[in-house]
C-alpha positions as CSV (number, residue, x, y, z in Angstrom):
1,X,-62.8,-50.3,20.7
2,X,-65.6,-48.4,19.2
3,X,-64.1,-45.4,20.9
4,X,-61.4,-45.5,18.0
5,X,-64.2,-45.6,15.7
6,X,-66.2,-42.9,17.1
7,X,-62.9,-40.8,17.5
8,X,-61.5,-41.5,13.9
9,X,-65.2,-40.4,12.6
10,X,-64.9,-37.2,13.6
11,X,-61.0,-36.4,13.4
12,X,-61.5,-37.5,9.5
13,X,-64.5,-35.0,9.5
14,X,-62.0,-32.2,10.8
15,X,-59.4,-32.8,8.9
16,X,-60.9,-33.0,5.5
17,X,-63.0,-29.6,6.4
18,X,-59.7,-27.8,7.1
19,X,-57.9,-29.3,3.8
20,X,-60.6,-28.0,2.1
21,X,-61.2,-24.8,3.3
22,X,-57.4,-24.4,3.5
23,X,-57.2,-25.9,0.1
24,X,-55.0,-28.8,0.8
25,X,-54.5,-31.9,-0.8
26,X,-54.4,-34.4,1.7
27,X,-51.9,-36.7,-0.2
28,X,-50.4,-40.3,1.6
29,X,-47.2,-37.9,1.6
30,X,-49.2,-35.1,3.4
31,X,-50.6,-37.4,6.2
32,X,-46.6,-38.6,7.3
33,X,-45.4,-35.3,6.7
34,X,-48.3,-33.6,8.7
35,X,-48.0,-36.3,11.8
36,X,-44.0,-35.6,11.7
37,X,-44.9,-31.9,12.3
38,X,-46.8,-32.4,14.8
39,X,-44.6,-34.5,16.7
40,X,-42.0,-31.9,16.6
41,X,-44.8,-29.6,18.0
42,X,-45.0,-32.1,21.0
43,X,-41.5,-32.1,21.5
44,X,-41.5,-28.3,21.7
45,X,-44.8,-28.6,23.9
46,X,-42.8,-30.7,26.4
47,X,-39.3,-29.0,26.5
48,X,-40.9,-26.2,27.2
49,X,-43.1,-27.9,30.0
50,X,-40.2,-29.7,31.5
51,X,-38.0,-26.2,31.5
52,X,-35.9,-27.1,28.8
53,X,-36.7,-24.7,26.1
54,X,-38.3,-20.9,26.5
55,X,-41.3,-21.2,28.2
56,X,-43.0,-17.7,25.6
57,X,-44.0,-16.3,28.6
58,X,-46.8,-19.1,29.3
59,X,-47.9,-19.9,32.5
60,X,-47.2,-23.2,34.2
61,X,-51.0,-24.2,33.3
62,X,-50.8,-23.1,29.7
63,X,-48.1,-25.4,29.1
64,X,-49.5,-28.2,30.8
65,X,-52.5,-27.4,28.1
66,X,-50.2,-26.7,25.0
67,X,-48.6,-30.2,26.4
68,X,-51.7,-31.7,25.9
69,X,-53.0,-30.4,23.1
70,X,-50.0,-31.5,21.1
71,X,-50.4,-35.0,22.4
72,X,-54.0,-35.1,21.0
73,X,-52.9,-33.4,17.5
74,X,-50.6,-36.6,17.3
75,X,-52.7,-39.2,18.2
76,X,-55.4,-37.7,15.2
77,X,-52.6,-38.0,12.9
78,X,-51.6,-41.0,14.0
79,X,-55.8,-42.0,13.7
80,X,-55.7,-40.2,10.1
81,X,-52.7,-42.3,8.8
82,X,-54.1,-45.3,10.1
83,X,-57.6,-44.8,8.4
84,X,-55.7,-43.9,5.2
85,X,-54.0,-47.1,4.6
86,X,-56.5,-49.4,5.9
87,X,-54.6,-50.2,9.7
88,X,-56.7,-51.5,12.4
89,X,-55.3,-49.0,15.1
90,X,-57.3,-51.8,18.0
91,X,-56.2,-55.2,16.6
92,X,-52.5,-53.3,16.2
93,X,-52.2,-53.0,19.3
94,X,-53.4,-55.8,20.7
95,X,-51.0,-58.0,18.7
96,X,-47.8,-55.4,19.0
97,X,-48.3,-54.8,22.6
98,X,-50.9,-55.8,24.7
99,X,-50.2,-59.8,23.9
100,X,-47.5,-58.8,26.2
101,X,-50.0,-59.1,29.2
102,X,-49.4,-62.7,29.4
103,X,-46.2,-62.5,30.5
104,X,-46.8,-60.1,33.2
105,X,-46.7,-60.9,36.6
């Protein structure tokens, strides 16, 4: 999984340039509070997307790419909160879900 790696390297260089430019303290409070926004971005992303909530005006295309842009902010977040308290996003996984694949037909 050295994607994860590679991908948390940089998302942890973004994110501490724009705490510091935006001067924000990037507190364990911070990181849950910050990945629950941006959740609630996603959700807006996708009602929106599946007709459920006003579309602004945005083309079918620009909500697909609003969709997915939310979807990345999470998953950072979900990399950053991870990285902060030490989680091994890959072996996670592997235990929570993907030792699943043995019962699978």
């Amino acid at each position: 999984m050295e994607l994860i790696t590679e991908l948390l390297a940089g998302v942890e260089e973004v994110s501490a340039f724009y705490a510091a430019t935006n001067a924000i303290d990037r507190t364990d409070d911070w990181l849950v509070l910050k990945l629950n926004e941006e959740v609630g971005e996603l959700t807006q992303a996708y009602l929106a997307r599946a007709g459920q909530a006003r579309d602004k005006g945005a083309s079918p295309h620009e909500l697909d790419a609003a969709f997915r842009a939310e979807l990345a902010d999470v998953f950072a977040h979900v990399l950053l909160l991870a990285h902060r308290f030490g989680v091994d996003i890959p072996a996670e996984v592997e235990a929570k879900w993907l030792v699943w694949r043995t019962q699978l037909p």
